[in-house]
PDB file of the backbone (N, CA, C, O) and the ligand in Angstrom, with CONECT records:
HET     ZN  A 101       1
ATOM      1  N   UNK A   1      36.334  20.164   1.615  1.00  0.00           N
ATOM      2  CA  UNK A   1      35.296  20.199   2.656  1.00  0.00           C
ATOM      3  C   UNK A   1      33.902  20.061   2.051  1.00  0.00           C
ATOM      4  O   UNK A   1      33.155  19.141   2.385  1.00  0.00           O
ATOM      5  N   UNK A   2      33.598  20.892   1.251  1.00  0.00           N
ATOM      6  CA  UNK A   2      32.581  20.601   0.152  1.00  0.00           C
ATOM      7  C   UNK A   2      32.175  19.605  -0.240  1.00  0.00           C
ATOM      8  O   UNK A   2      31.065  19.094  -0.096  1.00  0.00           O
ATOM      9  N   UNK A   3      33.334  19.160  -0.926  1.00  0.00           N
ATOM     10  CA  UNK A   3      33.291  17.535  -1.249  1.00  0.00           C
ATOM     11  C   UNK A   3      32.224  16.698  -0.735  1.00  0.00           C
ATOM     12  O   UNK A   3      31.100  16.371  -1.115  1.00  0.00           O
ATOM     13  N   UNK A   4      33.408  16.331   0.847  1.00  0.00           N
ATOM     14  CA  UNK A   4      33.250  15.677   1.733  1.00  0.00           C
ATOM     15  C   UNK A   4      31.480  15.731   2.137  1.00  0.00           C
ATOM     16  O   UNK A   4      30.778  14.727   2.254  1.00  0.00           O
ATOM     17  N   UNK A   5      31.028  17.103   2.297  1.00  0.00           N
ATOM     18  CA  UNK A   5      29.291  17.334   2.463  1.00  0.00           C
ATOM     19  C   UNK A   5      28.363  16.420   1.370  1.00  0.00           C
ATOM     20  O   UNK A   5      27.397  15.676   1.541  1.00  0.00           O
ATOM     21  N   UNK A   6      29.016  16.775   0.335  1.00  0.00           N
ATOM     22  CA  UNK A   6      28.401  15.873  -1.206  1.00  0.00           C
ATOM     23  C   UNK A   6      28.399  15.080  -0.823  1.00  0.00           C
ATOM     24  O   UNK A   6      27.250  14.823  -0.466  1.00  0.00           O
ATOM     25  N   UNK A   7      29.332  14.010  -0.497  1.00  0.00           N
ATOM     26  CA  UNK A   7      29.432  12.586  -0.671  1.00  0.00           C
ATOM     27  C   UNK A   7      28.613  12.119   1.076  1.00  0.00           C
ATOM     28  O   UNK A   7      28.088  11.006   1.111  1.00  0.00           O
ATOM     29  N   UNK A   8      28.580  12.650   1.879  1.00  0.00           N
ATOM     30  CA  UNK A   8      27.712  12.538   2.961  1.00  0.00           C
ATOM     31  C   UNK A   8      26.161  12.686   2.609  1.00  0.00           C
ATOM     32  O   UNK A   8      25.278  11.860   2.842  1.00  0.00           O
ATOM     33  N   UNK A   9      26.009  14.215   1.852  1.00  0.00           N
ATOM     34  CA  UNK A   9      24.269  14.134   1.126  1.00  0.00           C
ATOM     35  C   UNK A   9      24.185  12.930   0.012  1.00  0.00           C
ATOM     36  O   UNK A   9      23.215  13.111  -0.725  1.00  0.00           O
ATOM     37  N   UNK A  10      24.674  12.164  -0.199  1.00  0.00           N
ATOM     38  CA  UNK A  10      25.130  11.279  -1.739  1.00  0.00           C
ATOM     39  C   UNK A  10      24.733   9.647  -0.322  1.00  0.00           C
ATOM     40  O   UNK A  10      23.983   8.698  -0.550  1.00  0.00           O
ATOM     41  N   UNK A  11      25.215   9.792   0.456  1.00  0.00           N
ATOM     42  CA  UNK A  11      25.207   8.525   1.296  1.00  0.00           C
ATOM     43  C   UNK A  11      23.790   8.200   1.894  1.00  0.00           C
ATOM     44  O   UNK A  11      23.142   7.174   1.684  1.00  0.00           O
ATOM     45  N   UNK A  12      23.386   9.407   2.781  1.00  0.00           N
ATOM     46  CA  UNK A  12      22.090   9.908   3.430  1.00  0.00           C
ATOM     47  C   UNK A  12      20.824   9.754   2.449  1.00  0.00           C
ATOM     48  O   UNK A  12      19.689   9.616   2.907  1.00  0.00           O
ATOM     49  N   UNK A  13      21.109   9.788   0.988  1.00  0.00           N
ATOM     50  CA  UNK A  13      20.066   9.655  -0.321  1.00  0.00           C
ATOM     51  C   UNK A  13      19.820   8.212  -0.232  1.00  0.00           C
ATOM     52  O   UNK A  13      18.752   7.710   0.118  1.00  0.00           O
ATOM     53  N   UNK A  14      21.416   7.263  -0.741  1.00  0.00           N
ATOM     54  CA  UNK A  14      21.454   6.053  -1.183  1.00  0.00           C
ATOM     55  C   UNK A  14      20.796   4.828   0.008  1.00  0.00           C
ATOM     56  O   UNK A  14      20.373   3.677  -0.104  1.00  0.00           O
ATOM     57  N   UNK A  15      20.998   5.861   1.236  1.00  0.00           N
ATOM     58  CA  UNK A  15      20.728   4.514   2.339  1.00  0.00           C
ATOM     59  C   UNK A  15      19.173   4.972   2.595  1.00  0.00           C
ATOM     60  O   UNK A  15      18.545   4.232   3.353  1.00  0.00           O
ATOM     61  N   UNK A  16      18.533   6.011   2.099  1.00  0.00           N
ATOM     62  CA  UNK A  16      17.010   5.673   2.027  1.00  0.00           C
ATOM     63  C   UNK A  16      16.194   5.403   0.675  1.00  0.00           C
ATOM     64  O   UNK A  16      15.001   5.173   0.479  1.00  0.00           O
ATOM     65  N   UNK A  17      16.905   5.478   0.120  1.00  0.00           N
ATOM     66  CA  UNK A  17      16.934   4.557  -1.766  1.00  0.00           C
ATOM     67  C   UNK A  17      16.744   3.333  -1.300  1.00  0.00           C
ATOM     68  O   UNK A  17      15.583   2.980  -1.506  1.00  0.00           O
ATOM     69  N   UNK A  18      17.496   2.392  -0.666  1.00  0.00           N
ATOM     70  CA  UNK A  18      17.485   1.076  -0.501  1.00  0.00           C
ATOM     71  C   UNK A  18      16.818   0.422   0.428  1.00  0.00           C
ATOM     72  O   UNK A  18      16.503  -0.766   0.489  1.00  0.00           O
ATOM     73  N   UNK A  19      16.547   1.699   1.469  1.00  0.00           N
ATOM     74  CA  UNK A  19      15.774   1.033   2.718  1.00  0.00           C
ATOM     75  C   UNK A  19      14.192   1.339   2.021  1.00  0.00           C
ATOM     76  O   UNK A  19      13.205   0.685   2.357  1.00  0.00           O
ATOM     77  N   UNK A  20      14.162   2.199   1.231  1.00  0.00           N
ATOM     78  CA  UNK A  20      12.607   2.263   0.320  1.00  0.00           C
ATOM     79  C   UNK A  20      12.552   0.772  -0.448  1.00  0.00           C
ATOM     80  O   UNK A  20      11.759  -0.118  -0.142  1.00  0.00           O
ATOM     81  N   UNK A  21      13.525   0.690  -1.474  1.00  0.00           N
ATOM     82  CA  UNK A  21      13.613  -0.342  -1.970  1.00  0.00           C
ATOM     83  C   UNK A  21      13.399  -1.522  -1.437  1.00  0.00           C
ATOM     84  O   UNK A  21      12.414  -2.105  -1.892  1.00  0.00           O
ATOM     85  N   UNK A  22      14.196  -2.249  -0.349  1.00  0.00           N
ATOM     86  CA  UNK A  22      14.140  -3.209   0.661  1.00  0.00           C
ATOM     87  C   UNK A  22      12.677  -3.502   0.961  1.00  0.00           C
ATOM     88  O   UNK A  22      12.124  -4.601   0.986  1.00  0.00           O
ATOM     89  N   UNK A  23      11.948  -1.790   1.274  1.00  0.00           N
ATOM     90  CA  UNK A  23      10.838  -2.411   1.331  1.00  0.00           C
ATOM     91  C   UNK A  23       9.500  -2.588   0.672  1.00  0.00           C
ATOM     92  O   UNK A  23       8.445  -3.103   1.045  1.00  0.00           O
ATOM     93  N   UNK A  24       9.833  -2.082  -0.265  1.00  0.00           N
ATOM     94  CA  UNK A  24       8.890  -2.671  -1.228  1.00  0.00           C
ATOM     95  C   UNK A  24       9.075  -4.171  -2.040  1.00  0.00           C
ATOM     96  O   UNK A  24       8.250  -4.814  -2.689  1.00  0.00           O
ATOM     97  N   UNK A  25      10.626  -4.471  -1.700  1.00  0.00           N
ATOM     98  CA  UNK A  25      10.492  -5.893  -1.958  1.00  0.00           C
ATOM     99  C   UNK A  25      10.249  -6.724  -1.495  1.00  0.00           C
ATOM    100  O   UNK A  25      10.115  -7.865  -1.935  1.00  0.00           O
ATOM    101  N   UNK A  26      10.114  -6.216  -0.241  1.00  0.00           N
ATOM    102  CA  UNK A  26       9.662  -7.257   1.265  1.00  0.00           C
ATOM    103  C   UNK A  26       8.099  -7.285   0.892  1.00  0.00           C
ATOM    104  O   UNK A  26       7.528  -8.304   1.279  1.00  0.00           O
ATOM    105  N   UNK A  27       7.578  -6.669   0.444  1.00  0.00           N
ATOM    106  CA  UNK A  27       6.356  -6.382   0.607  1.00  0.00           C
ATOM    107  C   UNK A  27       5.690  -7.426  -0.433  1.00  0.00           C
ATOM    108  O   UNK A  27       5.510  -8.394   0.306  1.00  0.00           O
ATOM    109  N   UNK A  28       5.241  -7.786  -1.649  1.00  0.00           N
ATOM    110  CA  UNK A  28       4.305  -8.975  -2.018  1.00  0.00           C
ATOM    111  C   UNK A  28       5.024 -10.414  -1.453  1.00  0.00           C
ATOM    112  O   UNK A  28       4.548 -11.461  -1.892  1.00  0.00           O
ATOM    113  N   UNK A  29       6.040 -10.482  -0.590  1.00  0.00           N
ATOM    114  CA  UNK A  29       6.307 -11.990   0.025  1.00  0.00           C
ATOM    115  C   UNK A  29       5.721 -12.391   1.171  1.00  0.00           C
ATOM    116  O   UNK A  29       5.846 -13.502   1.687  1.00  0.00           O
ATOM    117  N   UNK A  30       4.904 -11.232   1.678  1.00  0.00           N
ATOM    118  CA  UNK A  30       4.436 -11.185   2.749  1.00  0.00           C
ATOM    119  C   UNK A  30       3.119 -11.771   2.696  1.00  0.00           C
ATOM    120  O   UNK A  30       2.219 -11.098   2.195  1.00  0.00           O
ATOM    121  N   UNK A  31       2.874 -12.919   3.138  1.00  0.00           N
ATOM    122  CA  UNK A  31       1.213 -13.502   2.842  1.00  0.00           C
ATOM    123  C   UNK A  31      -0.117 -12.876   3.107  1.00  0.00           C
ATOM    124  O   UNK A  31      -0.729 -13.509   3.968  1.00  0.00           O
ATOM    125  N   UNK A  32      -0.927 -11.576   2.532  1.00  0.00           N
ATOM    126  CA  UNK A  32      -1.317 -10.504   3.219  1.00  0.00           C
ATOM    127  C   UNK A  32      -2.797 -11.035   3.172  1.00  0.00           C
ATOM    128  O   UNK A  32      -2.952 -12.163   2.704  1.00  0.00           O
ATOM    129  N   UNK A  33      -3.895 -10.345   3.606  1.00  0.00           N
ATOM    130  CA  UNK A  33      -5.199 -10.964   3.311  1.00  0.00           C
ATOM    131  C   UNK A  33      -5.591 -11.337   1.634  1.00  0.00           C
ATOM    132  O   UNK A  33      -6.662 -11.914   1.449  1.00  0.00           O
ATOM    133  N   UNK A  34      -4.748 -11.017   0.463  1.00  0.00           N
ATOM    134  CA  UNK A  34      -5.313 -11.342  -0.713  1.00  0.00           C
ATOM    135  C   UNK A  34      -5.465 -12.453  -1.066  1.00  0.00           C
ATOM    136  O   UNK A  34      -6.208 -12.793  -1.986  1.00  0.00           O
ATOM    137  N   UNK A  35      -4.375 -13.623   0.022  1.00  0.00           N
ATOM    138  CA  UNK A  35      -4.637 -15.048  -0.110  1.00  0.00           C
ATOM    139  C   UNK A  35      -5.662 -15.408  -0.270  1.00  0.00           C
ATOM    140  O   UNK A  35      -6.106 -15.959  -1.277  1.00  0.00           O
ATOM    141  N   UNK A  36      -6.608 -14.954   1.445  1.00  0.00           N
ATOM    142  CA  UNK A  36      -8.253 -15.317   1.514  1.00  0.00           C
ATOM    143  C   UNK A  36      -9.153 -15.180   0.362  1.00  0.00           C
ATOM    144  O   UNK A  36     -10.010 -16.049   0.203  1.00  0.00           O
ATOM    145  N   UNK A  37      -9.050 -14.011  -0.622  1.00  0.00           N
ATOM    146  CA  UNK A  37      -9.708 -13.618  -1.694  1.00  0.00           C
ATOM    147  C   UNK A  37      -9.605 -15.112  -2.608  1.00  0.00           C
ATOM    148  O   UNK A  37     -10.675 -15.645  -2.903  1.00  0.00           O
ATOM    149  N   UNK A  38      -8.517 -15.666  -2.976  1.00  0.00           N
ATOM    150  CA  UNK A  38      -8.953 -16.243  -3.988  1.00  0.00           C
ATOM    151  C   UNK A  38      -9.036 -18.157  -3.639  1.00  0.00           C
ATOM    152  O   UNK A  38      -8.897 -19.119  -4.394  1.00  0.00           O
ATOM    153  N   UNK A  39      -9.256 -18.080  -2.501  1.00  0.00           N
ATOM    154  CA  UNK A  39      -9.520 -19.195  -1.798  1.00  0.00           C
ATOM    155  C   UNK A  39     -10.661 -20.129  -2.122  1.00  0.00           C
ATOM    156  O   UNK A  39     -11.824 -19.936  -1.766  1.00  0.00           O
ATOM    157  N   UNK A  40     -10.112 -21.441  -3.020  1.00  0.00           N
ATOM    158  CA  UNK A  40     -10.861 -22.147  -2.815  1.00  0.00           C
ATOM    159  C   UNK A  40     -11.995 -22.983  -2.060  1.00  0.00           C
ATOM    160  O   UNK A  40     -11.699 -24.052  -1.525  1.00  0.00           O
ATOM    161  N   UNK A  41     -13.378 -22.451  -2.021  1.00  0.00           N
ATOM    162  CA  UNK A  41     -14.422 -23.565  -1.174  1.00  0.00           C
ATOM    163  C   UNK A  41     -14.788 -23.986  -1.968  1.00  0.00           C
ATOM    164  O   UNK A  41     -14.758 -23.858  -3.192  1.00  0.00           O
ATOM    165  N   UNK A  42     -15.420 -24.890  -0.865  1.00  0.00           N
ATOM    166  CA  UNK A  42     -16.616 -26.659  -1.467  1.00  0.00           C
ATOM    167  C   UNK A  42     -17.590 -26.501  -1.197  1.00  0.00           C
ATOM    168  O   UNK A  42     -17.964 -26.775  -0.057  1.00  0.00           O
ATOM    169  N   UNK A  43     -18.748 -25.793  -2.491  1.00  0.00           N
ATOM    170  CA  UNK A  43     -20.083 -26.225  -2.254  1.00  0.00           C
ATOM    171  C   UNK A  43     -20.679 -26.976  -1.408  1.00  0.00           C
ATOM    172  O   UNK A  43     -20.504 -28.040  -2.003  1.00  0.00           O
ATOM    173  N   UNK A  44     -21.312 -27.291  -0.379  1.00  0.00           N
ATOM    174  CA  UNK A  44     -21.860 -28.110   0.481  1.00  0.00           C
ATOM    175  C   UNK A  44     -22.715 -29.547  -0.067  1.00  0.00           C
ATOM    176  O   UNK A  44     -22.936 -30.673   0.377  1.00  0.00           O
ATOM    177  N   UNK A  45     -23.057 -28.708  -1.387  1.00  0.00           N
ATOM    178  CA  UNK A  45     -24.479 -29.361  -1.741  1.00  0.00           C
ATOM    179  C   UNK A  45     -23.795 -30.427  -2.983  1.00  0.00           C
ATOM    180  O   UNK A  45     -23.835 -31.655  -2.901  1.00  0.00           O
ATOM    181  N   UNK A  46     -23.150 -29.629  -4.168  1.00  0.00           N
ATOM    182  CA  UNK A  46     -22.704 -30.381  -5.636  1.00  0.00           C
ATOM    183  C   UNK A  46     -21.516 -30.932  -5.054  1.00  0.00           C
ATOM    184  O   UNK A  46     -21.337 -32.095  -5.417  1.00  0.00           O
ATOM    185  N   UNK A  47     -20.366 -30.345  -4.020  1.00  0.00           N
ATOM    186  CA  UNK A  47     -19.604 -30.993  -3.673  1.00  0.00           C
ATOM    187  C   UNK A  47     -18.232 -30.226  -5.028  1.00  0.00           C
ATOM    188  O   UNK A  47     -17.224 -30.812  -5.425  1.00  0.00           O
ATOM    189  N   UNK A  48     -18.643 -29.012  -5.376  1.00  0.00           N
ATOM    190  CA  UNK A  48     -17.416 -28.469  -6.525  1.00  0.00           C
ATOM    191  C   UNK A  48     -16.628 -27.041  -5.831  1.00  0.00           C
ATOM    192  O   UNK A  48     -16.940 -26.093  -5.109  1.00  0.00           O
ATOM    193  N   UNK A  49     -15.774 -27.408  -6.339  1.00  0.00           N
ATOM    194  CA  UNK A  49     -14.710 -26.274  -5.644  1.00  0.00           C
ATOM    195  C   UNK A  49     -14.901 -25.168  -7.100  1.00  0.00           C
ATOM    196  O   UNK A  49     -14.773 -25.238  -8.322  1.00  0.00           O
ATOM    197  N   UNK A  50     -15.381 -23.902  -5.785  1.00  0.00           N
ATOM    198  CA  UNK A  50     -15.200 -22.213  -7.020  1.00  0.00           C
ATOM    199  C   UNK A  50     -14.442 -21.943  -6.003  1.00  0.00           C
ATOM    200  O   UNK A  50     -14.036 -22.408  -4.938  1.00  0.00           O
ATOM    201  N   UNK A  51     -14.348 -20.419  -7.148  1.00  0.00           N
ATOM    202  CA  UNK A  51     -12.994 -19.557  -6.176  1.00  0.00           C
ATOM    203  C   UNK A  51     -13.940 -18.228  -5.027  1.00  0.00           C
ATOM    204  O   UNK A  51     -14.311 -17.240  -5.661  1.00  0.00           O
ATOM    205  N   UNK A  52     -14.153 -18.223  -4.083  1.00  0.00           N
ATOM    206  CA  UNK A  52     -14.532 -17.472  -2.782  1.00  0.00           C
ATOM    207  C   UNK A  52     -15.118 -16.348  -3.451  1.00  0.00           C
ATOM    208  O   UNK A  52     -16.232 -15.938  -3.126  1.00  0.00           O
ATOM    209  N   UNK A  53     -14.449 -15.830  -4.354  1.00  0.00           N
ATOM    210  CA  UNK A  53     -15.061 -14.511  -5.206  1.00  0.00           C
ATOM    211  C   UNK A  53     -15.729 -14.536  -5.751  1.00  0.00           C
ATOM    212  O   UNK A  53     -16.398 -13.502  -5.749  1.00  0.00           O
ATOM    213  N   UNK A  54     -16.367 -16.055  -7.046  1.00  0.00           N
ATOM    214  CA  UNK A  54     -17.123 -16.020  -7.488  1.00  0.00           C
ATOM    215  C   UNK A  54     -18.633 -16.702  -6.593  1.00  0.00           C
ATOM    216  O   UNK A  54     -19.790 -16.516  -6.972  1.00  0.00           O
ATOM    217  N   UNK A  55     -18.270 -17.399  -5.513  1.00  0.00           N
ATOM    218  CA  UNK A  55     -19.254 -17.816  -4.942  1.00  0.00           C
ATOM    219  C   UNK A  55     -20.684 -17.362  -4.557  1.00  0.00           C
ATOM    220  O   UNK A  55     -20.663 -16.151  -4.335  1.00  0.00           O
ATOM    221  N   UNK A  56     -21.772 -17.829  -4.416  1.00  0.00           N
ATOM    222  CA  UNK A  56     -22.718 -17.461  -3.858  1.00  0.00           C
ATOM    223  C   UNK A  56     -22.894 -17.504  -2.313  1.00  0.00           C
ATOM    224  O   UNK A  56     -23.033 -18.665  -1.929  1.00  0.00           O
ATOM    225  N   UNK A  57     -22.921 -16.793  -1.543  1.00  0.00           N
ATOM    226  CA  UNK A  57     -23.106 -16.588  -0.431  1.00  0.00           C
ATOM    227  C   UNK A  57     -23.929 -16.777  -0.002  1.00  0.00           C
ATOM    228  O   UNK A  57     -24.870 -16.587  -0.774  1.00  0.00           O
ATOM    229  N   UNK A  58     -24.506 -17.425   1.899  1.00  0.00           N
ATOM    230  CA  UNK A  58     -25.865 -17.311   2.560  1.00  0.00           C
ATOM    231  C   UNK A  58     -25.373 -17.364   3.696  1.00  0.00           C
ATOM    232  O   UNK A  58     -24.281 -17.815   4.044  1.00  0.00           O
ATOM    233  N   UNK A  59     -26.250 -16.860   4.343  1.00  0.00           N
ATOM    234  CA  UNK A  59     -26.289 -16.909   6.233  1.00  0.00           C
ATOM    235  C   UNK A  59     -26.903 -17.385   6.534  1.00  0.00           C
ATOM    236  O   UNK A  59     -28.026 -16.885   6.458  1.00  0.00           O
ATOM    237  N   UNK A  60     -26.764 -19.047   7.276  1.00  0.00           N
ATOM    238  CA  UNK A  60     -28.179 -19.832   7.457  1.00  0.00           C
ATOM    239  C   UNK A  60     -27.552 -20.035   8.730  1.00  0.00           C
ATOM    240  O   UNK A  60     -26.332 -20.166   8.827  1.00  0.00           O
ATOM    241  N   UNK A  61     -28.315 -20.066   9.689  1.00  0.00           N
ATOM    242  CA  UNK A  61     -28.272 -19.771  11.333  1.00  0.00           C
ATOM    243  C   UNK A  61     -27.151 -19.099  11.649  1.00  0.00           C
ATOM    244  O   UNK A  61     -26.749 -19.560  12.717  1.00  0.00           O
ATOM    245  N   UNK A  62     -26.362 -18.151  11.224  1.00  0.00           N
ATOM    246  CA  UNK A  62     -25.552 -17.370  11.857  1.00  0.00           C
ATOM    247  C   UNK A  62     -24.280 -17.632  11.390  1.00  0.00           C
ATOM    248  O   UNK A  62     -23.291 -17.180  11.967  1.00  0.00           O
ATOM    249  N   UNK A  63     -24.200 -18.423  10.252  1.00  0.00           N
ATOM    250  CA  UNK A  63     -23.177 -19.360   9.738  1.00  0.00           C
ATOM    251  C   UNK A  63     -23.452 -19.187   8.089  1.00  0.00           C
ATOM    252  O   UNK A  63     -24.477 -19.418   7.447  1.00  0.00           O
ATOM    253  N   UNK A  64     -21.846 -18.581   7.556  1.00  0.00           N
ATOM    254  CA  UNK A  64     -22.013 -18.536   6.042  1.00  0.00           C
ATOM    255  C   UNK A  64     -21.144 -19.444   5.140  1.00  0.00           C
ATOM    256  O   UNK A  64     -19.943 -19.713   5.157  1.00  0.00           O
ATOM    257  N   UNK A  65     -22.161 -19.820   4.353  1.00  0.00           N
ATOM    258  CA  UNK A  65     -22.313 -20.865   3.678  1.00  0.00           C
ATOM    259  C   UNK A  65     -21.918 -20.430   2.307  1.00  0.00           C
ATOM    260  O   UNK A  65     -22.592 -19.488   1.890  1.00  0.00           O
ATOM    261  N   UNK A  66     -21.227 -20.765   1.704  1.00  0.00           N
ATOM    262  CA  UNK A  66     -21.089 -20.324  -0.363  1.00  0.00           C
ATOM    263  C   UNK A  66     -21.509 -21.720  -1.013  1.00  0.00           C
ATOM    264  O   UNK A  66     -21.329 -22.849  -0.557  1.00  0.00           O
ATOM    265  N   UNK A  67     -21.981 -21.417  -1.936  1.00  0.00           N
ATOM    266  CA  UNK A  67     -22.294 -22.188  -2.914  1.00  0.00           C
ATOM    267  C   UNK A  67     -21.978 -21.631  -4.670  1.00  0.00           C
ATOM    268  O   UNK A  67     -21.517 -20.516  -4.913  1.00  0.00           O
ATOM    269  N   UNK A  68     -22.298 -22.555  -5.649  1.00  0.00           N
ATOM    270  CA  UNK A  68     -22.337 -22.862  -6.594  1.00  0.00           C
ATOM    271  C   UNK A  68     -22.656 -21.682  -7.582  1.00  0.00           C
ATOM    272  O   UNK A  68     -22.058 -20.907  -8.328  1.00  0.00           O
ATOM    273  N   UNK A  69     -23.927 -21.975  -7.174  1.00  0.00           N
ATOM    274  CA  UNK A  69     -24.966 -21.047  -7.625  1.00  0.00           C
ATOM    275  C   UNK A  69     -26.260 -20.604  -6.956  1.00  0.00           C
ATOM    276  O   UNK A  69     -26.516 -21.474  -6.124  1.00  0.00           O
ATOM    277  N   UNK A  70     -27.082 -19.772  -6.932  1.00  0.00           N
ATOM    278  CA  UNK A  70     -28.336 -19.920  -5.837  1.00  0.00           C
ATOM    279  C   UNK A  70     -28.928 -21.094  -5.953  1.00  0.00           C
ATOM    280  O   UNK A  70     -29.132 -21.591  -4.845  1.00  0.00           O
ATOM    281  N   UNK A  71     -29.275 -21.722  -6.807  1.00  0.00           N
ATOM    282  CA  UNK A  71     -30.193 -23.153  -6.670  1.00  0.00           C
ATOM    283  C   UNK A  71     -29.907 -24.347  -6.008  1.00  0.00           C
ATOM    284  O   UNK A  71     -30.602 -25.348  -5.830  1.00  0.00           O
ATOM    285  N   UNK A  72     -28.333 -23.969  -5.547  1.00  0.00           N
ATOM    286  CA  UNK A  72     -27.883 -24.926  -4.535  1.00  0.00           C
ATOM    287  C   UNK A  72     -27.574 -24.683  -3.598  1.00  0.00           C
ATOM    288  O   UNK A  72     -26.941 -25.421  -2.845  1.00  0.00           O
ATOM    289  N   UNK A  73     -28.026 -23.298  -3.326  1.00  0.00           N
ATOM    290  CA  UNK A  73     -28.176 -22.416  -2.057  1.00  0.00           C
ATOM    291  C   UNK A  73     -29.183 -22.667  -1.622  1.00  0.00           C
ATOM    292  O   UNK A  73     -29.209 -22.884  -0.411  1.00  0.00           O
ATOM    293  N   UNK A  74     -30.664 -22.766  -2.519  1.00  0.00           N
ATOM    294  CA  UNK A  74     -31.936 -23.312  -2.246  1.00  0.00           C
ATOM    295  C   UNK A  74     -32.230 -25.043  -1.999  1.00  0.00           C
ATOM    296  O   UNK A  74     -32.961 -25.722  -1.279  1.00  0.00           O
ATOM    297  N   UNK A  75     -31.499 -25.211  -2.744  1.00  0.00           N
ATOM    298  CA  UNK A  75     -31.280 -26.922  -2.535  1.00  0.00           C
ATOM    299  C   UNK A  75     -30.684 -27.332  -0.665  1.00  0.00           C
ATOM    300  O   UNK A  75     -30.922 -28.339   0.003  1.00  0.00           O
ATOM    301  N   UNK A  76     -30.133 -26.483  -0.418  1.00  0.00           N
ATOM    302  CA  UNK A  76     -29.404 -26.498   1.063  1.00  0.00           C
ATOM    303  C   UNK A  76     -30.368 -26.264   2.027  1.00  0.00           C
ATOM    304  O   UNK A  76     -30.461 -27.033   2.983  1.00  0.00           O
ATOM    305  N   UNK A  77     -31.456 -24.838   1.850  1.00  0.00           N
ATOM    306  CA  UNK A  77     -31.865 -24.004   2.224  1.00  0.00           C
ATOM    307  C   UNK A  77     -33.106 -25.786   2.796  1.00  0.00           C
ATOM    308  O   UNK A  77     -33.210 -26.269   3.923  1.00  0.00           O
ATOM    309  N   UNK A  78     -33.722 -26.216   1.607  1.00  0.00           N
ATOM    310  CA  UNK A  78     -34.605 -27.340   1.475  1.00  0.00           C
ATOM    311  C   UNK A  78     -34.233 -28.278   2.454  1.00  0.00           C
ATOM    312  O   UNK A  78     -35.073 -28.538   3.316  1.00  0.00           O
ATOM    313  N   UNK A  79     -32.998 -28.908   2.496  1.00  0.00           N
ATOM    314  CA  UNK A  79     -32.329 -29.837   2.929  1.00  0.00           C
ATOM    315  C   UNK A  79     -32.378 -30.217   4.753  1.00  0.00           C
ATOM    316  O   UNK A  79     -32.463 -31.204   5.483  1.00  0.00           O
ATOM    317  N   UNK A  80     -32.216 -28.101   4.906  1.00  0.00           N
ATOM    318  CA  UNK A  80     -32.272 -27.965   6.080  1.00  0.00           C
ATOM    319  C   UNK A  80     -33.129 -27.791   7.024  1.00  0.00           C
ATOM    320  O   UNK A  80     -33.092 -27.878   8.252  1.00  0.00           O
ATOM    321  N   UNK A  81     -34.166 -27.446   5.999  1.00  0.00           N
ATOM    322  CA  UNK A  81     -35.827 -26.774   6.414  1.00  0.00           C
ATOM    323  C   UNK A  81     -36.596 -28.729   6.421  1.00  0.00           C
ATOM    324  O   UNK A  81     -37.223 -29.000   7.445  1.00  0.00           O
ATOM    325  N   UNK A  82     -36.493 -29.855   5.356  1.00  0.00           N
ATOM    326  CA  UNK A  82     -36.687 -30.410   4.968  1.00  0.00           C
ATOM    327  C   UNK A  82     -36.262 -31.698   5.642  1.00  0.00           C
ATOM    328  O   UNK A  82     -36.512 -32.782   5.116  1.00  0.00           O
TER     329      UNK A  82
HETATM  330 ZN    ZN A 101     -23.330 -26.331  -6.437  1.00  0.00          ZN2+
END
């Protein structure tokens, strides 16, 4: 009878062992926001692809813009004013 309890607490362990497991393997296949992070844009201005993280950022009418570096943030800034 004993036993029988063991191997029931022994079952009740293993089937949340695997359903833990299951899901942590489910878990980096899942396309989560870290994609966006390393997302290639296109400068507007040089026309060169950086990676979103290293970019320079601007808000020019309500609308953000990455660039290069600032001087082609200013080069834009010119372009548009200009
Ligand atoms: Zn540039």
């Amino acid at each position: 009878m004993y036993r029988l309890l063991l191997i029931l607490g022994l079952l009740i362990i293993l089937y949340f062992l695997v359903k833990k497991a299951l899901r942590e393997f489910n878990r980096p296949s899942l396309p989560s926001g870290s994609a966006g992070h390393d997302q290639m844009i296109q400068d507007p201005v040089c026309r060169t692809y950086i990676p979103r993280a290293n970019a320079v950022s601007a808000s020019i009418g309500g609308q953000n813009y990455y660039f290069c570096s600032t001087d082609c943030a200013q080069t834009f800034h010119k372009q548009l004013s200009g």
